[in-house]
N, C-alpha and C positions, 0 to 999 in steps of 0.2 A: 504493500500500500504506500510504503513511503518512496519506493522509488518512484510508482507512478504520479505521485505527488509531486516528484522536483522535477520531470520528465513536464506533466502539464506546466509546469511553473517557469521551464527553461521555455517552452515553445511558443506560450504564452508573454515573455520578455523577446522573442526573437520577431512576434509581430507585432508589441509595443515599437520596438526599436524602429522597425520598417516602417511602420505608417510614421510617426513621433518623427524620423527626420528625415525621409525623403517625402511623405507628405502623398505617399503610393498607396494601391492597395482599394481601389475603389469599393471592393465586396471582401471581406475575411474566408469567401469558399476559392475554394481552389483546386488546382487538381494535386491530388494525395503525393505526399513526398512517402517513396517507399525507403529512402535512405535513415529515415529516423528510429532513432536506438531503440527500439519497445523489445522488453525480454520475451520471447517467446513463450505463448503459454499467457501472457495478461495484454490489459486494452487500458488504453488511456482516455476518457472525458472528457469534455469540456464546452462549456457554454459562453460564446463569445458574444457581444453587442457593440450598440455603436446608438449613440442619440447625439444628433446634429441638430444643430441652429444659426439660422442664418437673419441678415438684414439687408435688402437688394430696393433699388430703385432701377426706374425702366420703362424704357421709351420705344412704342413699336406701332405700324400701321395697323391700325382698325381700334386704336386705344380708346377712340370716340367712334362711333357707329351705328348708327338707326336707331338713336335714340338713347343707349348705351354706354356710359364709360366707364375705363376699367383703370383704377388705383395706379399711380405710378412707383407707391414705393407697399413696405411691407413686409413682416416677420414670414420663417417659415421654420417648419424642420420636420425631424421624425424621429423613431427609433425603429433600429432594426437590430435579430436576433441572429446567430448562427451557433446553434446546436449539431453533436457530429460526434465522432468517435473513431478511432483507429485502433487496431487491434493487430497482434501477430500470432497465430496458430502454433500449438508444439512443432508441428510437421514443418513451420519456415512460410505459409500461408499468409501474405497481408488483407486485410480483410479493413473496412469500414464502412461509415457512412456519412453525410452533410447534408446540413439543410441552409435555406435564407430566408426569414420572416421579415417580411415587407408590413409598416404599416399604410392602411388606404387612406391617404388623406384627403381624398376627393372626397370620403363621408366623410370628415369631420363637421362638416355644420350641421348635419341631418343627425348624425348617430348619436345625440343627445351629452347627457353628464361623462359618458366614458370616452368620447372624443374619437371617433376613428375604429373600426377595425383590424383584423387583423388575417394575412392572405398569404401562401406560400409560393415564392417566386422560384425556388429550385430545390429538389431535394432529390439525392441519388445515390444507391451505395458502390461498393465497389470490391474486386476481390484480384491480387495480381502477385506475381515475386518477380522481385528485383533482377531476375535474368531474364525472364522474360516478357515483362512489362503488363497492364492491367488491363482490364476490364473494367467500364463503369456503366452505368445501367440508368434511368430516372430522367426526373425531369431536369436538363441541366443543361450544359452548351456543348458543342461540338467543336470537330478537330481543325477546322477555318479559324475558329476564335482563340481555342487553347492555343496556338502556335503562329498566332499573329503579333507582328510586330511594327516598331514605328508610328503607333497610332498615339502617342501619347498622353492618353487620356486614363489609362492603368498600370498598374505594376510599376516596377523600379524605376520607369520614365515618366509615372505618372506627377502630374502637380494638383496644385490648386484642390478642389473637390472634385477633379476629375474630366475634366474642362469637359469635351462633350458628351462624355460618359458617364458624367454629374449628373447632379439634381438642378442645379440652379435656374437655369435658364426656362425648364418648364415650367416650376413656380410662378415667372414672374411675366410671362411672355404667351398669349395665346396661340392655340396651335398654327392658327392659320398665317402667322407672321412668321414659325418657326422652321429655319433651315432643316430639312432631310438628313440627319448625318448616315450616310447609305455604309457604315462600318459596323462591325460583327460584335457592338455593346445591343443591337439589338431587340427586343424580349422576344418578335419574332422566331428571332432564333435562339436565342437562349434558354429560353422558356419551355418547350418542347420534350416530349420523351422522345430519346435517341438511345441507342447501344455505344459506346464509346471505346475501341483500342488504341490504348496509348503503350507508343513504344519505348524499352530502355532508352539510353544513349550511349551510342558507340562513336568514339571521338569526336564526340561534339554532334554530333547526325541526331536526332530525334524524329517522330513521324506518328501521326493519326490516323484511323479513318473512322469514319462517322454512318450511323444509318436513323433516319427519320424518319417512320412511314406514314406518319399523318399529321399537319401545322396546326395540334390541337395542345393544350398543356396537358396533360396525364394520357393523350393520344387515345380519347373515348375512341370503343369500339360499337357497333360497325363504321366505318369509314366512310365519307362520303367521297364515293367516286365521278360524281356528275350530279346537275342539277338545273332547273328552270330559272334560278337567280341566279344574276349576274355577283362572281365570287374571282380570290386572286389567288387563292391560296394554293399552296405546295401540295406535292404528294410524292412518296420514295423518294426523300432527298438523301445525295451521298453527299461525303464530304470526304476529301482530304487534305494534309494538313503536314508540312513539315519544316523543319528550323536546323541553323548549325550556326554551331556558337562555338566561339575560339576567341584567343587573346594573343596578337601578334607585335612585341615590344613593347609592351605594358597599352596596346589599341584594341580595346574590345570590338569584336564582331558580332554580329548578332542578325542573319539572312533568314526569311523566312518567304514559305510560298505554300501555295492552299490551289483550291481548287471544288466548286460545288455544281451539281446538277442533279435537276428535281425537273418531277413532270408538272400537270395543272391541272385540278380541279376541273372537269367539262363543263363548259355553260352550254349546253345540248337544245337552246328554244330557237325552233326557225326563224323566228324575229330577230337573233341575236347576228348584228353586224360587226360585232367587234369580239370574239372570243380569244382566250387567254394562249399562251405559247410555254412553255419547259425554259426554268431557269437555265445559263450554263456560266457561270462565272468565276473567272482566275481573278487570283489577290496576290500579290508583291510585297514586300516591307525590307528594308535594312537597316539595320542603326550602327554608327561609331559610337565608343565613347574611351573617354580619357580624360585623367583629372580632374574626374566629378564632371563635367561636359558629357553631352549626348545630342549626336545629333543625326536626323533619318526621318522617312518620310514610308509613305505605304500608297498603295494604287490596288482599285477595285476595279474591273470593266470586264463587259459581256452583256445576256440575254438577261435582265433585269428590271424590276421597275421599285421606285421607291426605297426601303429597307429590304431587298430580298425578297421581292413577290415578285408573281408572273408579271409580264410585260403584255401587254398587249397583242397580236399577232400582224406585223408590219411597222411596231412600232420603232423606234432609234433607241441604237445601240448606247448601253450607261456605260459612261466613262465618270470615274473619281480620283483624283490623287491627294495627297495629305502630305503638309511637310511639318516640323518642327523641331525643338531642341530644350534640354532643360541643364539645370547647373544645380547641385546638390554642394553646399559647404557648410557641417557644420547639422547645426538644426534647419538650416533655412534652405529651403528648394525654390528656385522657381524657373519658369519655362513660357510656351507658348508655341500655335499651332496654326496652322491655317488651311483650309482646304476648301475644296471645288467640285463640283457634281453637275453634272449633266444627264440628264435621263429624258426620256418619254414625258414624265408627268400624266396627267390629267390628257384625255382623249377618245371625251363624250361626244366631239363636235370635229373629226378629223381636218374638215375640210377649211377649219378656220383656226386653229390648236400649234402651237409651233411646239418645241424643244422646249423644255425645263432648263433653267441655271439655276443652281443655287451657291451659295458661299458661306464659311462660318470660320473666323478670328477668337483665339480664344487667348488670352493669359492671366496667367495669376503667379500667385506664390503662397508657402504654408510655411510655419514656422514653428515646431517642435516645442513647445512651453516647458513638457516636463513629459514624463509616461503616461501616454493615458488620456493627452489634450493636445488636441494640434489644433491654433491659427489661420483663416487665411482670407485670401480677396481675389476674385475672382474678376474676369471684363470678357463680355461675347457683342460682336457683331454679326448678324446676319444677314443674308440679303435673299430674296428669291425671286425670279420674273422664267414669266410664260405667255409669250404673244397669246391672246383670245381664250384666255382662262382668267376669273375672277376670282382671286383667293380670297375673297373677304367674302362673297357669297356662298363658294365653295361651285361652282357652276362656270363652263362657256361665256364667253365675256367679253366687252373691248374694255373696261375699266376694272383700276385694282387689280396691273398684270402684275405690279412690281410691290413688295413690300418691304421693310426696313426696321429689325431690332434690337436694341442696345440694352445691358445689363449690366451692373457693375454691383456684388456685396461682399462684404466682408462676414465673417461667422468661425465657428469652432465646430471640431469634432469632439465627443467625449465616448473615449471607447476603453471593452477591456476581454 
């Protein structure tokens, strides 16, 4: 008992330490280190959280609107849980499980004196040995996002509260003003039951693959294969997913490359003039780093629309790239990113509908207070335009092609 007591207690200071000062770490789940000391024969515990709070002000198209307006400044936050356990079998067996409790803060005004709900955003177990890599099972992400790189909105590159991989921005910004970020934070894809092989690492080589068979979260059975309503969703998505990481003269490497294809859902109604086509889409990432620097960028393109849904059938090709760099010294991190998407969009009205742009500017910085509390301040520009699409109606359009969002808060994390 007392080993497994300094065991949670070491592992539990090793991601105090990570988030505390690089200011990384958007979610406490992750995929299972089988490298960690558990004696064989006992399972290690542990119950993680995290309650944020934040203060943001925010300036975006449709702030004023048919009558309508919406605050420009204003509190937000949450808490969230991460419950889980790791385990080693006599036989040399790694075994666990993970979960992430999300609260809904979209009921808070409705759900009375207790303020909010409470909803499970991932949960998956897992069974694997370290020669030859694991198995993971549940609702959880796949091997495009495990092994994606240069997005730096997570993990050891991450800053701020995670710049678009944050919370922030949707807080304080209506959807219809808010950039697409068409990168693998998500829920679409994360949220989903998939199978998951993750492999060792052999000099620095790692590798995924993923399987999907329905874009539902717990993937209710029967499956819908076709339907009379017009729908965008996936079906038997693969994924694969690989990375190599090396340190050449004290220059960290860090390549990564993926690749997914999924079919679509049928809209089967003679009336229907616009039916859906099968994802297929390659992703790219590299990052340098040295000296506490990092710097790299990641690119998304292929058969796509939106966050990883079908595309229309005839529609244009999604192209996205992402650049950015962040600087760790100390307690204090900070970074910033920027990137660009092009897709389809919206294409109710072909014959009047151009291409989608969108844009999203992100930086901040976080500052390590102490174990347990990290600082920071966050800034997002966005921008979106589509000839003959109305995003403040949500409909075909010549007005309201172009929209524009600013955020800037400052807030804490308090986690443990």
């Amino acid at each position: 008992m007392r080993r497994g007591t300094r065991l949670w207690a070491a592992k539990a200071a090793a991601i105090v330490l990570g988030l505390g000062f690089t200011g990384s770490a958007s979610a406490q789940v992750s995929n299972p280190d089988l490298t960690m000391a558990i004696a064989p024969g006992s399972a290690v515990m542990r119950l993680g959280g995290r309650i944020a709070e934040w203060y943001g002000v925010s300036g975006f198209t449709g702030q004023s609107y048919k009558g309508r307006k919406y605050s420009g400044s204003g509190l937000a936050g949450y808490i969230r849980l991460y419950p889980g356990f790791d385990g080693v079998a006599a036989n040399g067996l790694h075994y666990g499980a993970q979960a992430e409790i999300h609260e809904n803060t979209a009921s808070n005004s409705t759900a009375g004196a207790m303020g909010g709900t409470l909803y499970i955003l991932r949960d998956f177990g897992y069974l694997g040995l370290p020669q030859l890599g694991l198995l993971r099972f549940g609702q959880q992400e796949g091997a495009l996002y495990l092994f994606d790189t240069g997005r730096f909105d997570s993990g050891p590159d991450g800053f701020d509260d995670g710049a678009w991989s944050g919370d922030v921005e949707h807080d304080f910004v209506k959807a219809a003003a808010r950039a697409i970020y068409p990168w693998t934070w998500s829920r679409t894809i994360r949220t989903t039951d998939k199978i998951d092989y993750i492999s060792p690492t052999w000099s620095g080589v790692s590798f995924g693959l993923s399987f999907e068979p329905n874009q539902t979260a717990e993937n209710d059975a029967p499956a819908v294969t076709s339907t009379t309503t017009s729908t965008d969703l996936r079906r038997n998505t693969l994924e694969l997913g690989g990375r190599y990481k090396a340190v050449f003269d004290g220059i960290g490497l860090n390549v990564s490359g993926g690749y997914m294809t999924a079919g679509a859902v049928a809209y089967n109604t003679p009336s229907n003039t616009q039916p859906y086509q099968g994802l297929s889409v390659w992703s790219f990432g590299a990052e340098l780093s040295d000296a506490g620097f990092t710097l790299g960028a990641n690119t998304k393109f292929g058969r796509m629309n939106g966050q990883f849904e079908p595309d229309y059938k005839g529609g244009a090709t999604a192209v996205g790239w992402l650049a950015g760099g962040a600087y760790t010294i100390a307690k204090f991190s900070f970074g910033g990113s920027y990137f660009v998407y092009d897709s389809q969009g919206d294409w109710s009205s072909p014959a009047t509908e151009g291409t989608r742009r969108e844009t999203g500017l992100a930086a901040g910085a976080s500052y390590g207070l102490m174990p347990g509390v990290k600082l920071f301040a966050s800034y997002f520009n966005a921008t979106r335009h589509q000839d003959g699409y109305n995003f403040l109606a949500g409909e075909a359009g010549s007005s309201d092609n172009d929209t524009m969002a600013q955020v800037f808060a400052v807030g804490t994390w308090l986690y443990w």
